[in-house]
C-alpha positions, 0 to 999 in steps of 0.5 A: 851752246853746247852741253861742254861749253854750258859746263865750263861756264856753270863751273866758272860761275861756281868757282866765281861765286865761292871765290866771292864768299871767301873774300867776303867779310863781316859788315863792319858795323857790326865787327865794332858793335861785337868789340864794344861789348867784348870791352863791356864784358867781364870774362874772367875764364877768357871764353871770348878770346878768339874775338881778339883777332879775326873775322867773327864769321870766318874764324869761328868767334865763340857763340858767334852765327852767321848767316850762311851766305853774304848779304846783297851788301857783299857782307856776312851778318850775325844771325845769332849771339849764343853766349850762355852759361860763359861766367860773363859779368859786367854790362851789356854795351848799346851797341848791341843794336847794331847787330840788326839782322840779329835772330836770337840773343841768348845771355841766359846764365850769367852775371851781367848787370846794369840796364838792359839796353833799349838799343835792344829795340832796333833789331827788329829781326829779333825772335829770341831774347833770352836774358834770364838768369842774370843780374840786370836791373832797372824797368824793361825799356818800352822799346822791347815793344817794337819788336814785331817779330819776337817769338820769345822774351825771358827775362826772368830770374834777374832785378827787374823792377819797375812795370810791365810796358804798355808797348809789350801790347805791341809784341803781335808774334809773342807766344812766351813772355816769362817775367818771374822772379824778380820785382815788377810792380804795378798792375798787368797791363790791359794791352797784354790782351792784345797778344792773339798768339801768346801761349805762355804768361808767366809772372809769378814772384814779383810785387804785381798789384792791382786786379787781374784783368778780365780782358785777359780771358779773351786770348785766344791762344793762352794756355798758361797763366801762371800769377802766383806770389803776388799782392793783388790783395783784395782783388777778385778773380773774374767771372770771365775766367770761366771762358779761357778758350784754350787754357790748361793751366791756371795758378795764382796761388798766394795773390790775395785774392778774395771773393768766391771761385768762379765757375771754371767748367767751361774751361776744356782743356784745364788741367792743373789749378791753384788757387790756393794761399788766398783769402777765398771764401764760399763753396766750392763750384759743383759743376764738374770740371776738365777731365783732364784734371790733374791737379786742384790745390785750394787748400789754405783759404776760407771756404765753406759748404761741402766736397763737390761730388763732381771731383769723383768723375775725375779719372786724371786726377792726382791731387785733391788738396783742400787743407786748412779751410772751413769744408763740412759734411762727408769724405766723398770715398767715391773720389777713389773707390772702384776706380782703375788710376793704372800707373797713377797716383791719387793724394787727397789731403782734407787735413784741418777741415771740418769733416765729420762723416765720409760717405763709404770705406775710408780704406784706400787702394795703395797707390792713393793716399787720404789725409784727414788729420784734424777733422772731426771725423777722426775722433769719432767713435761711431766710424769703426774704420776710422780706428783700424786705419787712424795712423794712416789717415788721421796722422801726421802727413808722411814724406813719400820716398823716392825709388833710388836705382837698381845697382848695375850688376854688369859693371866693368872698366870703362874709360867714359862712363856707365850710364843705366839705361834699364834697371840693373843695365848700364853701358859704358858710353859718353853720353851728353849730359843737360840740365833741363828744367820744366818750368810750368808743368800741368800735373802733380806727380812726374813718374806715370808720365815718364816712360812713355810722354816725356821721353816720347816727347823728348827723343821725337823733338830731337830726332832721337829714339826712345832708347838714347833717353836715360833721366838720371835725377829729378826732383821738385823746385817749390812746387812751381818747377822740375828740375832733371838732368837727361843723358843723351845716348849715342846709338850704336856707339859711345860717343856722339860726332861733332855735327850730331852734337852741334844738331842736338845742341841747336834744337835745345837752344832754339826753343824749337821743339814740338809745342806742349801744353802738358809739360809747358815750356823748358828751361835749357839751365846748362849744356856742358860739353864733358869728356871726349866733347870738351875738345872735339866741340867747336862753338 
């Protein structure tokens, strides 16, 4: 064949080929299963109106993704359903099963009531599920459980009642199962020690009973466990918590919970620890724990003895809070004498204990501020420091305020907006704005991670440069949860292109960004397209 002649056919084949994918529609199944829940829903602002006519993946259907090319089948086939944040109410139809090569469903967001639909099952192609923030009552179908290829399931932050499905054992690709704020009930199911890959186990604010399963210290992959605002009233928690392999968070705070402290020097990787809101009683362990801790809260218990002196070898530390328990003996002063914190913060707060006597200068560097109100030691007349710096330590505990930002001084007409991009420098651009939430971080204080982690973290996630990050507002969700608003920065020029914007907004919502323990995992809460983005953005 000649080279001509081989040119011609390869042509011919493309042309067929194109002319093929162009007559090619969406499978019909799953045409009339998006119909059935369009009839469904309730869409008040008429964000599904282009699904009244045409074909889902030829006409662009809002929040519709399809696979790129046509199935063996000769038809297209959902890839995605994205139809967060629209105002939908109503219900979610059955036939939502019928999209079964489905990858990611995400209704985060809305209004959407009634059962979540057991059909759900079927698609067993489903790696997202992400349904929180919603309205949807009723226990979570069993059959969640057969989905062997799930990733990720939210549905947190809905009516939920009813206990957690033994078949959710079953789940062997789950690294996320975040259930909180709603009324689960009943006990954590043993079966959820099954999950080898599950990373994140988050189910605080719930009705969960019962004891904390031992077996769950033998997740190999576990990183945060996150328990708190539960009524495992009288329960203990158990000595095999000492041996979680990867963990880095550990919070059951306001559980009930009884008994003594285990020993969690083990743990290597611990960073953030709650215990706190719980009827502890005991000392506290004096073997040192992580050095990469951040956080100890064991305030708002029973416990006895004194101040283990192995928290003084703590260089990551940025809360002690031991408040409102029976602790006795000295202030141990070496927890923050001739230390170097650098940009860190250190709060210690020893309020409403028993302390009669502190082992050196109670005087604190400035970045460190110390708490003793209702101790002993403050009326004592033998510590001639603790009057020089009584209002300080031993007064009522004060807010710490927030650095408000420096004016910009080179503001000038600007049609899109002036985002501060250094102190006192703004630039006139369109900038996407996100409002972003970390849902279970493993540190007290935000600002001495900031500028280099976070935004470091961020911008690489989104193939960005540090520059293009700008956090125009953060601020403390019950201590539990940050909440921030990002501004992301055209490089070189005021506005974003569709496809950037299109890539950036994927990479937020395919949870695909790189894996961090430290920050713990995000919650996408609104991506709005303002501006010049309003309608040059196509869904």
């Amino acid at each position: 064949m000649s080279s001509r002649t081989f040119h011609s056919v390869f042509l011919v084949t493309v042309c067929c080929l194109l002319l093929h994918a162009a007559d090619s529609t969406t499978d019909p199944t799953e045409v009339n299963a998006l119909r059935q829940i369009k009839r469904s829903l309730i869409d008040p602002t008429r964000n599904l109106s282009k699904w009244e006519k045409g074909d889902p993946c030829n006409t662009n259907w809002t929040g519709i993704v399809c696979f790129k090319n046509p199935h063996d089948d000769g038809h297209f086939h959902i890839q995605e359903l994205q139809l967060m944040r629209l105002n939908l109410s109503g219900e979610l139809a059955p036939e939502v099963g019928q999209l079964s090569f489905l990858e990611i469903l995400n209704l985060m967001w809305n209004n959407l009531t009634g059962r979540i639909p057991l059909e759900i099952g079927r698609i067993t192609s489903l790696r997202l599920l992400l349904l929180n923030g919603n309205k949807f009552l009723g226990s979570l179908p069993p059959e969640l459980g057969n989905l062997g290829n799930l990733n990720r399931l939210q549905v947190d932050e809905n009516n939920i009642t009813g206990s957690v499905p033994l078949s959710f054992g079953n789940l062997s690709r789950i690294k996320h199962l975040h259930f909180n704020n709603n009324t689960i009930s009943g006990e954590i199911p043993v079966e959820l020690s099954k999950l080898t890959n599950l990373a994140h186990l988050i189910l605080d604010n719930n009705n969960l009973t019962g004891t904390l399963p031992l077996e769950l210290a033998l997740l190999p992959s576990l990183t945060i466990l996150q328990l708190d605002n539960n009524n495992f009233q009288g329960s203990e928690i158990p000595e095999a918590y000492g041996n979680f392999p990867r963990l880095v968070k550990l919070s059951l705070r306001n559980c009930g919970l009884q008994g003594s402290i285990p020993d969690l020097s083990r743990i290597t990787n611990l960073s953030y620890l709650d215990l706190s809101w719980n009827n502890l009683t005991g000392t506290i362990p004096e073997s040192k724990l992580s050095d990469n801790m951040t956080t100890i809260e064991l305030s708002y218990n029973n416990l006895t003895g004194s101040i283990p002196q192995s928290f003084s070898d703590l260089g990551s530390l940025q809360l002690l809070s031991l408040e409102n328990n029976s602790l006795s003996g000295s202030v141990p002063t070496s927890i923050w004498q001739n230390k170097s914190f650098k940009n860190n913060k250190l709060q210690v707060d020893l309020r409403n204990n028993n302390l009669s006597d502190a082992t050196g200068d109670l005087r604190t560097p400035d970045n460190v501020t110390l708490y003793l109100r209702g101790n002993p030691i403050c009326k004592s007349t033998s510590i001639p420091i603790v009057k020089q710096v009584f209002e300080y330590i031993c007064g009522e505990k004060k807010q710490t305020s927030t650095k408000s930002n420096t004016p910009c001084s080179n503001v000038s007409s600007c049609p899109f907006e002036n985002v501060q991009v250094s102190p006192g420098i703004c630039w006139c651009i369109a900038p996407l704005s996100i409002d972003y939430r970390l849902k279970s971080p493993s540190f007290f204080f935000f600002t001495p991670y900031i500028e280099h982690q976070f935004m470091e973290y961020i911008t690489t996630s989104l193939q960005l440069e540090t520059h293009q990050l700008a956090i125009d507002r953060v601020f403390d969700e019950n201590k539990l949860r940050l909440r921030m608003y990002l501004k992301l920065i055209p490089k070189g020029k005021r506005i974003f292109n569709v496809s950037e914007v299109i890539r950036i907004r994927n990479r937020f919502m395919s949870w695909s960004f790189d894996s961090t323990d430290f920050f713990g995992p995000y919650e996408l809460l609104d991506f709005p397209l303002e501006g010049p983005y309003r309608k040059a953005f196509c869904t």
